[in-house]
C-alpha positions as a Markdown table, in Angstrom:
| # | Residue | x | y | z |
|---|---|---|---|---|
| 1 | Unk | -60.8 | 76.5 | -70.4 |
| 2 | Unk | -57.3 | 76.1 | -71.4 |
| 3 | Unk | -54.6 | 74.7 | -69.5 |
| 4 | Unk | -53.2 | 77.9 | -68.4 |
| 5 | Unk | -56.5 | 79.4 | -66.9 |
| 6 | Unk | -57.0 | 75.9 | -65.2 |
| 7 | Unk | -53.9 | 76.3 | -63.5 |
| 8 | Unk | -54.3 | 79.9 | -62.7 |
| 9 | Unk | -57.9 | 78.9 | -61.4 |
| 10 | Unk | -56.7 | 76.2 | -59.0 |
| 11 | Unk | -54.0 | 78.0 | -58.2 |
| 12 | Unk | -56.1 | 80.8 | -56.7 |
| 13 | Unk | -58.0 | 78.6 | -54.7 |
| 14 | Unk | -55.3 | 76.8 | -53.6 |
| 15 | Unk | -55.2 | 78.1 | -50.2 |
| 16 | Unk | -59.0 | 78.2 | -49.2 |
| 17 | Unk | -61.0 | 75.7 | -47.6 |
| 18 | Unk | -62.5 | 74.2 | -51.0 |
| 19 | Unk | -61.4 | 70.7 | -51.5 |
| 20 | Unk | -63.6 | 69.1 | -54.3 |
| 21 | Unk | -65.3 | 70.9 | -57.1 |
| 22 | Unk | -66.6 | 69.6 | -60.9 |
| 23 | Unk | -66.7 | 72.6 | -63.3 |
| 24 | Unk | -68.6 | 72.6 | -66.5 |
| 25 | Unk | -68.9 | 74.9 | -69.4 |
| 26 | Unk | -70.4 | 74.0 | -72.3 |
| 27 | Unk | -68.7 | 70.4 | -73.6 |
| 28 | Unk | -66.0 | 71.1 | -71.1 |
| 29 | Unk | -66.0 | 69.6 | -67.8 |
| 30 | Unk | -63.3 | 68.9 | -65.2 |
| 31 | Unk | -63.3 | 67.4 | -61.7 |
| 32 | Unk | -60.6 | 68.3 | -59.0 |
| 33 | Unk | -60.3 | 66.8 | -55.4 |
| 34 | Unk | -57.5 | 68.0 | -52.5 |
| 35 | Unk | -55.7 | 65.4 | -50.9 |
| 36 | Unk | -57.2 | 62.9 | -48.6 |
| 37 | Unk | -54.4 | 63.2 | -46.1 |
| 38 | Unk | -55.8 | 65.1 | -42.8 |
| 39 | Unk | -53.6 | 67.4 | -41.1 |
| 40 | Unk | -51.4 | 65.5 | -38.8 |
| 41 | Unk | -51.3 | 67.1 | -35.3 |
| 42 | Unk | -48.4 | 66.0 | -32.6 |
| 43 | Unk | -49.2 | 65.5 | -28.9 |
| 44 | Unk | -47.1 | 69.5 | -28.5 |
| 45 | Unk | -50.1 | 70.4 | -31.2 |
| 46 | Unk | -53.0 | 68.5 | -29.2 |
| 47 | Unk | -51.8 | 70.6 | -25.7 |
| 48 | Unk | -51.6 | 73.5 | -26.8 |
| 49 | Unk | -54.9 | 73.1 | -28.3 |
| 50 | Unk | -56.3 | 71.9 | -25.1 |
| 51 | Unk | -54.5 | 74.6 | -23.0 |
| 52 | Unk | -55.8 | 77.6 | -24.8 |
| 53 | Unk | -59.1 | 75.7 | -24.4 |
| 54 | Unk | -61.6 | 76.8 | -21.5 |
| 55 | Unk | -62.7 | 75.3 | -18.4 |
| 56 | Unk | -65.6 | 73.2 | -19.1 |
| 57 | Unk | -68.1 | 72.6 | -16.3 |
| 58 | Unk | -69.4 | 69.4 | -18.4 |
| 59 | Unk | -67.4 | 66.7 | -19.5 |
| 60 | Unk | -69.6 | 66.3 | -22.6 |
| 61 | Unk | -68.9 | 68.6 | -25.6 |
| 62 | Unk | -70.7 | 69.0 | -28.9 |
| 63 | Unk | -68.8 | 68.8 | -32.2 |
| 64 | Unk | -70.1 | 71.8 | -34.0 |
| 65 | Unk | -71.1 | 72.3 | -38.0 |
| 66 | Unk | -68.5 | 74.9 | -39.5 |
| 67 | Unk | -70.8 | 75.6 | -42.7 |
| 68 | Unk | -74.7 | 75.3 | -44.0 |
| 69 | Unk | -74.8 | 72.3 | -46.2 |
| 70 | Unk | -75.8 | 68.3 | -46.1 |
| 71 | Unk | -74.1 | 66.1 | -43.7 |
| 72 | Unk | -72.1 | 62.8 | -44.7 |
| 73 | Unk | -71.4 | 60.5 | -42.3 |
| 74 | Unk | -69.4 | 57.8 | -44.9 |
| 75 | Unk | -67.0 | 58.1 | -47.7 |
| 76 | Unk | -69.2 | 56.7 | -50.3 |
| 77 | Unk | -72.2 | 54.8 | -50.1 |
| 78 | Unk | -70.9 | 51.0 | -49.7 |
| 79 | Unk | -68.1 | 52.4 | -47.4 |
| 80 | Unk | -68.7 | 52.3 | -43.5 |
| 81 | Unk | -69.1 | 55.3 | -41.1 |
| 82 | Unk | -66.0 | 57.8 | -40.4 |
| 83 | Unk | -67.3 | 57.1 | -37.2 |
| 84 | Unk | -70.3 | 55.1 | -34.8 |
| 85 | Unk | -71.6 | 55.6 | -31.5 |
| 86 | Unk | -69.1 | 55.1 | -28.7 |
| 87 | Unk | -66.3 | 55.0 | -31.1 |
| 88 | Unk | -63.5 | 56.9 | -28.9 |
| 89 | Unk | -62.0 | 59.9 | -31.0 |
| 90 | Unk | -58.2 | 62.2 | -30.9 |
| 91 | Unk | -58.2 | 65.6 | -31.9 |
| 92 | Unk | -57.7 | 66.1 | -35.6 |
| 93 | Unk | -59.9 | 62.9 | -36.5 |
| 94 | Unk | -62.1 | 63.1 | -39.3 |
| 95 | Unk | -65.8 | 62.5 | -38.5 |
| 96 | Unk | -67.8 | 63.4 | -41.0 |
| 97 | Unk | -68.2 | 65.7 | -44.1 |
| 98 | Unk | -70.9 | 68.2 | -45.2 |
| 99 | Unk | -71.3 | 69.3 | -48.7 |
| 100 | Unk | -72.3 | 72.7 | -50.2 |
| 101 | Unk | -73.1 | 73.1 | -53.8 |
| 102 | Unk | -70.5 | 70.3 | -54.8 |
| 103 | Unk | -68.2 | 71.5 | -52.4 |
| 104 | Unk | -67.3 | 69.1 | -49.7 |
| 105 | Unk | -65.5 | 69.9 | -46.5 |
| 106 | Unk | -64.2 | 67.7 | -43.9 |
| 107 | Unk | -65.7 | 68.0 | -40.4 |
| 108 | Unk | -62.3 | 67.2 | -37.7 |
| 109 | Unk | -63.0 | 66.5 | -33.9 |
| 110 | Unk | -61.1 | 69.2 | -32.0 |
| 111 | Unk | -61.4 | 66.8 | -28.5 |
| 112 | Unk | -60.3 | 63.7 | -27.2 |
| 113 | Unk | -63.0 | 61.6 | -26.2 |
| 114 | Unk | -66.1 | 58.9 | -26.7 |
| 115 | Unk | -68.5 | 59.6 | -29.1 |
| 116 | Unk | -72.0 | 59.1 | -27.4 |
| 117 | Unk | -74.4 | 60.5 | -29.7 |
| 118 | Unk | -74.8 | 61.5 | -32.9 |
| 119 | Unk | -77.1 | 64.2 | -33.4 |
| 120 | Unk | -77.8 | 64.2 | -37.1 |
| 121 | Unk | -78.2 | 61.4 | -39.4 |
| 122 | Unk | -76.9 | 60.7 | -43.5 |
| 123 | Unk | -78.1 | 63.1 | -46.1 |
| 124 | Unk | -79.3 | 65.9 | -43.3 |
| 125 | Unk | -79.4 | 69.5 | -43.8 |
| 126 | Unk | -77.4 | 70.9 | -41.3 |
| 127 | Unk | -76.8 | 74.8 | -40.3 |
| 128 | Unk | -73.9 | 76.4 | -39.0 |
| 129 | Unk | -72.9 | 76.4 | -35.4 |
| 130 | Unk | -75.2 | 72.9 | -35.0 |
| 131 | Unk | -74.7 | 69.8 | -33.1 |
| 132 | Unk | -73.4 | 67.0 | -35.0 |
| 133 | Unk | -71.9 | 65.0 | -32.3 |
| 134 | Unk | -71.7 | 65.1 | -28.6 |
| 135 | Unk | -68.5 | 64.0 | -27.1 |
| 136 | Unk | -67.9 | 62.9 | -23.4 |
| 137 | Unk | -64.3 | 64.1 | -23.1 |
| 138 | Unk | -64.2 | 62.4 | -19.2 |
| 139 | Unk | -63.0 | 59.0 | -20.6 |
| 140 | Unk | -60.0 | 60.1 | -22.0 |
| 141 | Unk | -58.1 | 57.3 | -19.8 |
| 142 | Unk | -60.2 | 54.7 | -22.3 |
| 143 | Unk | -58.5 | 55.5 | -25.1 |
| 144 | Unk | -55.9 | 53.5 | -26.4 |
């Protein structure tokens, strides 16, 4: 590829939800990966999320997989979780990532909470809609 059509190619997948991809053709290869900043949400964003939200009967909510892929619960492989067991969470925190055919998307919590199970483990195939976490969202005066 030349310069141009790499720029035309990332530049029409600029605005979808692909964040890292390695192409290869022949002897030429190249490697592109989105930001690591996550999206920064203020405490206006974080009501209005929870107000449009409904009425739960249980305090305990499941963090759902978006996509079919493998689940990654650390950055790399010497690097520690994103997050553990009773680790308490914000909306907008990253807590894992799943991975599709060398594309890797960033799972967010959309609740504030304590994390007090993980439902899948490292390297597990997940399917969409699953449980990766469940959340108790009825010790929200915990967090800190």
């Amino acid at each position: 590829m030349t310069p141009i059509e790499i720029r035309d190619f990332l530049e029409s997948i600029k605005d979808t939800d692909i964040e890292e991809m390695t192409y290869k053709s022949g002897e030429s290869s190249f490697y592109f990966k989105k930001s690591e900043v996550a999206p920064s949400l203020t405490r206006t964003d974080i009501q209005k999320i929870q107000q449009k939200e409904k009425p739960v009967s249980s305090p305990i909510i499941p963090i759902k997989s978006l996509m079919v892929g493998t689940f990654i619960t650390a950055p790399g492989n010497a690097s520690s979780p994103f997050v553990r067991e009773g680790d308490k969470i914000i909306a907008g925190r990253k807590v894992g990532q799943i991975e599709a055919m060398k594309i890797i998307k960033d799972v967010f919590s959309d609740v504030e909470g304590k994390i007090i199970k993980i439902m899948v483990s490292n390297g597990e195939f997940v399917e969409y809609g699953q449980e990766l976490f469940l959340v108790d969202t009825s010790k929200q005066e915990n967090l800190a």
